[in-house]
N, C-alpha and C positions, 0 to 999 in steps of 0.2 A: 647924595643920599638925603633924600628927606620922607618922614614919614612922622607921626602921631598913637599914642598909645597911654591909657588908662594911665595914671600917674602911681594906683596902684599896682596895679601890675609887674609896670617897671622896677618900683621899688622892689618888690618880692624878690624878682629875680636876680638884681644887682646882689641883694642881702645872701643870696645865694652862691654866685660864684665870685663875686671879692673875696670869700673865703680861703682861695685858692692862689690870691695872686702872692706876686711874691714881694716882699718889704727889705730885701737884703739881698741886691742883686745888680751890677754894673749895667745889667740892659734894661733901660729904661722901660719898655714895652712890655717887659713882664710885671712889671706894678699897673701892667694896665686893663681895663675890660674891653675886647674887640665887640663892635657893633658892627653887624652884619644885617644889610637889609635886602631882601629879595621876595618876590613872591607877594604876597599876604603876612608877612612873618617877620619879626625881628630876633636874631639869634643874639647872644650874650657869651660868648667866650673868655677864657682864662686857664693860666698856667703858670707854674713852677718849675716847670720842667721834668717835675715827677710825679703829679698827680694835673690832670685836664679836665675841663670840663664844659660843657655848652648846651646852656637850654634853651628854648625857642618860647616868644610869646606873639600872640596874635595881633596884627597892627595895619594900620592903615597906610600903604607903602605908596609913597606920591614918587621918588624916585629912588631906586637902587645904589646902592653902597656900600662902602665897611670904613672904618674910623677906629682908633685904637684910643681912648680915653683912659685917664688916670684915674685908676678903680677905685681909692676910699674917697677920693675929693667928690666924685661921679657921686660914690654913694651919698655922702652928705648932703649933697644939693640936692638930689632927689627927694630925699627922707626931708628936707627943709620947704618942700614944693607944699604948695596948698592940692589939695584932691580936685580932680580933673583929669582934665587931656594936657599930655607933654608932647608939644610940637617939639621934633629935631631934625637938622639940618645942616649937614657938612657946609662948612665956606671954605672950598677949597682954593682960594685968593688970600686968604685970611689964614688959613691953617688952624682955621680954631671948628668948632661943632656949639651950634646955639641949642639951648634950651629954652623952648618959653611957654611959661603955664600962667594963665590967667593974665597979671600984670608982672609978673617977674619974668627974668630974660637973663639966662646967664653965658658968655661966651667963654668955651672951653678951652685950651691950647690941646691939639692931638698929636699922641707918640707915633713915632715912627713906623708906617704900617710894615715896612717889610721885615723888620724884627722879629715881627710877633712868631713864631715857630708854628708849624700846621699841626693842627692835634692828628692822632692817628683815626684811621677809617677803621668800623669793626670788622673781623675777620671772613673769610665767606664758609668755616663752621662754626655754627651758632649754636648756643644749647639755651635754651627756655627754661626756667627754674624759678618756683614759685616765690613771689618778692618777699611774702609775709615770713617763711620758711628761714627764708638766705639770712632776714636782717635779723630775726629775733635769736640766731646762731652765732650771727656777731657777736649780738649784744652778750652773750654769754661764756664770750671764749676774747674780746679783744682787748681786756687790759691786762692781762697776762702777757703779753706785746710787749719788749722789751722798749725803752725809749734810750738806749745808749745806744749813739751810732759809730760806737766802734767797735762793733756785735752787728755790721748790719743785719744777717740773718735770722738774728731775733729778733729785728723791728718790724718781722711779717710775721704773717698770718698764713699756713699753709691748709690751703683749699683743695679738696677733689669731690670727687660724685664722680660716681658710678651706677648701671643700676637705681635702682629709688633710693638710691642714699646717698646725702650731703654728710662730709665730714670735714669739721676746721680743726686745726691745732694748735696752741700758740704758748712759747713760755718767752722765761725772761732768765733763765736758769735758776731762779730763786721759788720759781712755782711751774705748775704746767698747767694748759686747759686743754682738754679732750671732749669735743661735744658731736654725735652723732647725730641729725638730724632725719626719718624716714619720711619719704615723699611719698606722696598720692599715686604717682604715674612715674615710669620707667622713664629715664631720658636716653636719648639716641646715641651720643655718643659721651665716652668717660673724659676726665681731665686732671690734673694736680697743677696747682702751680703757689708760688710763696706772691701772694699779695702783703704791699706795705699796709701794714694795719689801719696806719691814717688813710690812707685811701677806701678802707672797706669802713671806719669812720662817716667819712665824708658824702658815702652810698647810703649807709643807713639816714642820715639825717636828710637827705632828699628824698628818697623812698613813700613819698606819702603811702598813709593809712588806706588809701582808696587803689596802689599799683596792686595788683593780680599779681601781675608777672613781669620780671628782669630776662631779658639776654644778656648772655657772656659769649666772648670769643676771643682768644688768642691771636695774639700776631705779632710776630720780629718783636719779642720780647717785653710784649706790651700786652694788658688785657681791658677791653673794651665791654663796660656795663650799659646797656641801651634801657632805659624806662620808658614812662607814656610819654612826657614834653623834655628827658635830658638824657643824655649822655654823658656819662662819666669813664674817666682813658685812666691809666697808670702802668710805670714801666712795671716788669717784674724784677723780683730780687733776684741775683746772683747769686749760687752758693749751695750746697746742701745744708739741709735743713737736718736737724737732729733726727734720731731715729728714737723717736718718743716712744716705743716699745718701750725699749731698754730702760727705760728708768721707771717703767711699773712696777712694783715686787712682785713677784709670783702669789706669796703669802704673807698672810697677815695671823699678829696674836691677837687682836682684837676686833671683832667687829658690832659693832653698834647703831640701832639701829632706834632715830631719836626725832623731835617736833622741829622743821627748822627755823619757823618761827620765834618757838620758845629760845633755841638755843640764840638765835641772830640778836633777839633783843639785850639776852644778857652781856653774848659779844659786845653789842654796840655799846651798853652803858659800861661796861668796866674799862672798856676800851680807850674812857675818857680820860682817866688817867693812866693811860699807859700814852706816857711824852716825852721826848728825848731821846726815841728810838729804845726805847723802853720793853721790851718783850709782855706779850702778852701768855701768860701762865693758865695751862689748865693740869687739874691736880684730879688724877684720877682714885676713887677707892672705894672699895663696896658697897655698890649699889646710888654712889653720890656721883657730880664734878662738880668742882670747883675752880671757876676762872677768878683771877687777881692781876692784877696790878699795882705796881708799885712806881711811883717818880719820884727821888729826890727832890725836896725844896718845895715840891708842890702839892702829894697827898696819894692815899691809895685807897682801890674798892676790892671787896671780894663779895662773891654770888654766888648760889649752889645752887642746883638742881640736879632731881632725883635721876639716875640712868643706871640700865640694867647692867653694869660692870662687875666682874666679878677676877680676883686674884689678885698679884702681889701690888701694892698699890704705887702710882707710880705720877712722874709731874714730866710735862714736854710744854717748850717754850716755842711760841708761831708770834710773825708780826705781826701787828693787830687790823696792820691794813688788807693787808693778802687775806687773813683770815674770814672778815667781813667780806672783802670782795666774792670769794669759793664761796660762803654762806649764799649771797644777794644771788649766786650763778643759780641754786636749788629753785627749779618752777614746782615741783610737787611740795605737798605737805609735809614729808615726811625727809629725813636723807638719811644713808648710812653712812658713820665717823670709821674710819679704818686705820689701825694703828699697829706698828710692831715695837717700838722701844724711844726712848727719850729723845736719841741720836739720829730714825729714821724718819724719813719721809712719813707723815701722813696723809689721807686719804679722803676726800669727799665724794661722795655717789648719789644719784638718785638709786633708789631704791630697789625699784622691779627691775629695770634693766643696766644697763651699759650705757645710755643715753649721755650721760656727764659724768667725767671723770675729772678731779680736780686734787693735782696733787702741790705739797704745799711742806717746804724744807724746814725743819725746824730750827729754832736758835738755843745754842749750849746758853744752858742756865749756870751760874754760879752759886 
């Protein structure tokens, strides 16, 4: 293997899939990034075993190769290179991979190529699904993703499309997120499947601003995201997934229908003291709300603002963090608050439609 390529370049890409490798792991070759060279092209591979991924960059290919390098040491040296051309070069005598830019020259030791596990091929059915659409659904529905992995089924994210409609799911049993997305154009065939959230994470943040379009495809329990220069793999989750119906109310005593700007900013500021897992209080009564908080030892705020409520007046307690997050998920101006009692669930909507559902468990106040 030897070949030549932008020093920026390289860098970019390393900054990209080390993200992947893994730091806590007995085989050595999974801490590491595969260089792959063939063609015109240097690939960049990496894995965990649960989430893959491999981007391509454009290179000057003097002879063909692959080499398993140590992913953060790899990334350092590069990110320490002066700007230019990074010559590299397998010495497979040596067992090491040279780098040399300008006057620096650094000799690498390489892990064990046959370790490295083959990432999965995409499937041969494809579905084409607008990038901008997919990621900004994410963003809206993925930290509601439980992060206890002893729940795995709530560390995904459950995906389908059908028809011109993307819909994600995702709780953590302490909240739910429901987001609808309507597409442009019908796609050919339907899907469901529970992706790990950090995987559709790790999609969004590659996704540049300028991808059109993602393919997905299924396969032997893996789902395969193709972009313009990456591919990203991950297994699927095992397990059913809850049947998030069921935990919508049918009905509601209240619905409300208010600025979510106004309301987010005053969430944020009262927010701040509410510390020590501290509940955050809103205190409903004609025609006002009132959020507060209160922490022992360090101080409390209250804030009101005017809202069309009318009846027996009444106080429900949400975490402050879930609260804020359901806010930031609202893209319109406007959202409707949905409430039936102290003790139930409440309720975040966009407004006109069905688009964002966002439900949100309260906590028993004292």
């Amino acid at each position: 293997m030897k070949l030549s390529l932008p020093t920026s370049a390289l860098l970019s890409h390393l900054q990209t899939v080390t993200r992947l490798t893994s730091t806590r792991t007995a085989v050595q070759a999974l801490s590491g990034v595969l260089l792959s060279a063939s063609g015109d092209e240097l690939e960049l591979l990496a894995t965990d075993l649960e989430v893959g991924i491999r981007v391509g960059a454009p290179a000057n290919v003097a002879a063909e190769g692959r080499a398993v390098l140590p992913g953060r040491l790899l990334l350092d040296v590069v990110r320490s290179l002066p700007e230019g051309e990074v010559a590299i070069e397998l010495r497979a005598a040596e067992a090491d991979v040279e780098l040399t830019c300008g006057s620096a020259t650094f000799h690498l030791r390489t892990l064990r190529l046959e370790d490295f596990p083959p990432l999965p091929e995409p499937g041969e059915n494809k579905i084409q699904l607008p990038a901008s659409a997919f990621v900004e659904t994410i963003a809206t529905v993925v930290r509601s993703a439980s992060r206890d992995e002893t729940r795995p089924v709530l560390t995904g994210v459950l995906v389908s499309a059908t028809g011109a409609e993307l819909l994600m799911v995702a709780t953590d049993s302490y909240r739910l997120s429901v987001r609808r997305t309507r597409l442009e154009s019908q796609i050919e065939s339907s899907f469901e499947a529970n992706v790990p959230a950090r995987a559709l994470q790790e999609l969004a943040r590659i996704a540049g601003a300028e991808e059109s379009s993602l393919t997905l495809s299924l396969r032997d329990g893996q789902v395969v995201f193709e972009l313009a220069d990456a591919v990203l793999c991950s297994r699927l989750i095992d397990g059913q997934f809850p049947n998030y119906r069921q935990l919508l109310p049918e009905s509601v005593e209240h619905e409300l229908r208010m600025s979510t700007a106004e309301l987010a900013s005053v969430v944020r500021r009262v927010s701040l003291l509410a510390q020590k897992n501290a509940p955050l209080r809103l205190s409903f009564a004609d025609g006002q709300l009132t959020v507060s908080a209160e922490t022992p030892d360090v101080g409390e705020a209250r804030e009101s603002l005017p809202l069309p409520f009318k009846g027996d007046p009444f106080e429900i307690g949400f975490n402050p963090e879930f609260l804020r997050d359901g806010l930031e998920s609202v893209e319109s101006d406007e959202l409707v608050l949905k409430l039936i009692s102290p003790v139930r669930p409440g309720l975040i909507e966009s407004p006109d439609s069905a688009d964002l559902i966002y439900l949100i468990m309260p906590i028993r106040l004292t």
